[in-house]
C-alpha positions as CSV (number, residue, x, y, z in Angstrom):
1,X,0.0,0.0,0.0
2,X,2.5,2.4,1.0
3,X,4.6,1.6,-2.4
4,X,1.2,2.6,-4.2
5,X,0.8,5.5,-2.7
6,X,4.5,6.8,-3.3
7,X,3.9,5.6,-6.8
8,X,0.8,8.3,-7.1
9,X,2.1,10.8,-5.0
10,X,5.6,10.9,-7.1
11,X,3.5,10.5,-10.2
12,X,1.5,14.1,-9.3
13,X,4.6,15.7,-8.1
14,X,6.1,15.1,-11.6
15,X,3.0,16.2,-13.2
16,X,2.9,19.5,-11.2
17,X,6.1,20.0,-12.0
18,X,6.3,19.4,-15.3
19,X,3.3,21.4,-16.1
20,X,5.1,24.4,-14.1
21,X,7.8,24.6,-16.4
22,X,6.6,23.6,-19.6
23,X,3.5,25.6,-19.5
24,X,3.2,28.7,-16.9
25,X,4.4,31.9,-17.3
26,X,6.9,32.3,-14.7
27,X,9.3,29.8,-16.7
28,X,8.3,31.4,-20.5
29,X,11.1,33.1,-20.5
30,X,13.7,30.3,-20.2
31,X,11.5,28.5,-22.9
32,X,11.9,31.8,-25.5
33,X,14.9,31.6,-24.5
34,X,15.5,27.8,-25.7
35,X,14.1,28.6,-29.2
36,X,10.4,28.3,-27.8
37,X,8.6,25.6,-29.9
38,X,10.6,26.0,-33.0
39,X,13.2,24.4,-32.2
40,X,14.7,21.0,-30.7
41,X,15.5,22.0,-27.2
42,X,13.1,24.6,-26.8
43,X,10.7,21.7,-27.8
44,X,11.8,19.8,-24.8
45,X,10.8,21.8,-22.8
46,X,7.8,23.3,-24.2
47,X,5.8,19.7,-24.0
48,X,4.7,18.8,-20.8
49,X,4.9,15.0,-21.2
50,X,8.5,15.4,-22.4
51,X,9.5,17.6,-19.6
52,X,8.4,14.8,-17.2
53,X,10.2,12.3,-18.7
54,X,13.4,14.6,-17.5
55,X,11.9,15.2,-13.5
56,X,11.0,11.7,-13.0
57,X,14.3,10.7,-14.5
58,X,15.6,12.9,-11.4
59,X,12.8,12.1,-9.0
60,X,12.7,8.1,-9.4
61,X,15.9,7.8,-7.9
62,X,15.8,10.7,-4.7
63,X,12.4,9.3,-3.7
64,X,13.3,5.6,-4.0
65,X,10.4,4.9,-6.2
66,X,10.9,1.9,-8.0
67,X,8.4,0.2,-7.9
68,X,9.0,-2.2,-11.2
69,X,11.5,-4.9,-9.6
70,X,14.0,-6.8,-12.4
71,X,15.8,-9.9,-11.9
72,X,18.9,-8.6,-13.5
73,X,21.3,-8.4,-10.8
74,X,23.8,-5.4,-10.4
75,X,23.9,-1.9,-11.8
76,X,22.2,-3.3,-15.2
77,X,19.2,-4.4,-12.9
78,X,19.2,-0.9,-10.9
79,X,19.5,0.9,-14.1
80,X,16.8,-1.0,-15.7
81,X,14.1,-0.3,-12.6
82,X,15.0,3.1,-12.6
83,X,14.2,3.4,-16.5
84,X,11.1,1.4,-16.3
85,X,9.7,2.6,-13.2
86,X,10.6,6.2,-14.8
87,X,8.1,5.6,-17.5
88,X,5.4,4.2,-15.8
89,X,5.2,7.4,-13.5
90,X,5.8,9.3,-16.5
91,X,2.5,7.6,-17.9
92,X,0.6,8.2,-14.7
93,X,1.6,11.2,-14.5
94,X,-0.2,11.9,-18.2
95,X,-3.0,10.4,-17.0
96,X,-3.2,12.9,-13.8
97,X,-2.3,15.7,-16.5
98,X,-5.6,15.1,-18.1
99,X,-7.6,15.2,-15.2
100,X,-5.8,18.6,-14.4
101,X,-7.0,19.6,-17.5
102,X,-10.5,18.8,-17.1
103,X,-10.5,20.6,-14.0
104,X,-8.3,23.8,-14.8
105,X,-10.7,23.8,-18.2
106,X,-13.6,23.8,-16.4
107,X,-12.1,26.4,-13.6
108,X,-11.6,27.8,-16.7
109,X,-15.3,28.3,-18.1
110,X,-16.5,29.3,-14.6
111,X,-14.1,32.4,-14.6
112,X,-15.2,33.4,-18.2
113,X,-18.9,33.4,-17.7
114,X,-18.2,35.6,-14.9
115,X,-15.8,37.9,-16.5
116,X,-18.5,38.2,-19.0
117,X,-21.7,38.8,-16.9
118,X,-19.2,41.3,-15.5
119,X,-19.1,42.9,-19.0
120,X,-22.2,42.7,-19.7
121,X,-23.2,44.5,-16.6
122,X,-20.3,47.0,-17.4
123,X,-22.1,47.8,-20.7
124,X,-25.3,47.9,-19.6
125,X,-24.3,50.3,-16.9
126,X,-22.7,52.4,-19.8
127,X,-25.4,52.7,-22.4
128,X,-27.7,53.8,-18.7
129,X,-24.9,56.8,-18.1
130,X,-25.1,57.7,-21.8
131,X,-28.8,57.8,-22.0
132,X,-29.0,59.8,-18.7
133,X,-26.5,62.1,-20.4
134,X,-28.3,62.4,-23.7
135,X,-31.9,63.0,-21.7
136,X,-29.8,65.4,-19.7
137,X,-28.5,67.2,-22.5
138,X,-31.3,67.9,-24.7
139,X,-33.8,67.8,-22.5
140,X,-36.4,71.1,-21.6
141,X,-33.6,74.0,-20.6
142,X,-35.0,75.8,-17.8
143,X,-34.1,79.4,-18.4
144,X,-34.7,82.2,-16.4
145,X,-37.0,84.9,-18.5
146,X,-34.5,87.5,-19.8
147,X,-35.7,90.9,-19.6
148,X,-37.2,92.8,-22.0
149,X,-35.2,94.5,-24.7
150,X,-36.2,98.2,-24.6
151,X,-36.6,100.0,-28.7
């Protein structure tokens, strides 16, 4: 059980991180930087699924995750559970990226229907001022009688 959940927990941890700096602004820089999308390393790190591939190749082994057993013997044995068990959280951690998505997507339709019934209200509110204004303007002028103009 406890191998399970290090599996998942290491799995989201390489997702987060992975989505961090292939996606949000903070790191855009260092990707522009790297050629952006338009070229080979700026690539790399561009794609979210490649960029995990890198933090669980780094994560696997600091966390002691791995959890797919060989029977090679030796360093050919550790280096082959460190590969494998590097992709399979590299695959989980795909599979968590697409529930992040559904979520941050739908997060994502909540915040634009307000930020339009905001506008909407904005431009209701305007063409009210506006109208005011016009009635306002050119509505009856209440003048004070001027006096008479002697001949």
């Amino acid at each position: 059980m406890g191998d399970l959940f290090q599996l998942f927990a290491v799995s989201a941890v390489v997702m987060g991180v992975s989505q961090t700096l292939s996606r949000e602004r903070i790191f855009a820089p260092l990707r522009a930087r790297l050629g952006g999308k338009d070229t080979w390393l700026g690539y790399l790190v561009s794609c979210p699924y490649c960029v995990s591939h890198y933090v669980a190749f780094v994560l696997v082994p600091l966390t002691g995750t791995n959890v797919i057993r060989v029977t090679v013997g030796g360093w050919p044995g550790y280096v082959l559970s460190w590969v494998l068990s590097t992709l399979l959280i590299t695959v989980i951690s795909a599979f968590f990226r697409v529930v992040f998505w559904f979520v941050d997507e739908t997060q994502g339709l909540v915040k634009r229907r307000q930020r339009t019934e905001e506008e909407e209200t904005a431009t209701r509110r305007l063409h009210r001022e506006q109208a005011e204004q016009t009635l306002n303007h050119h509505g009856p002028e209440t003048h004070e009688p001027s006096p008479p103009v002697p001949h």
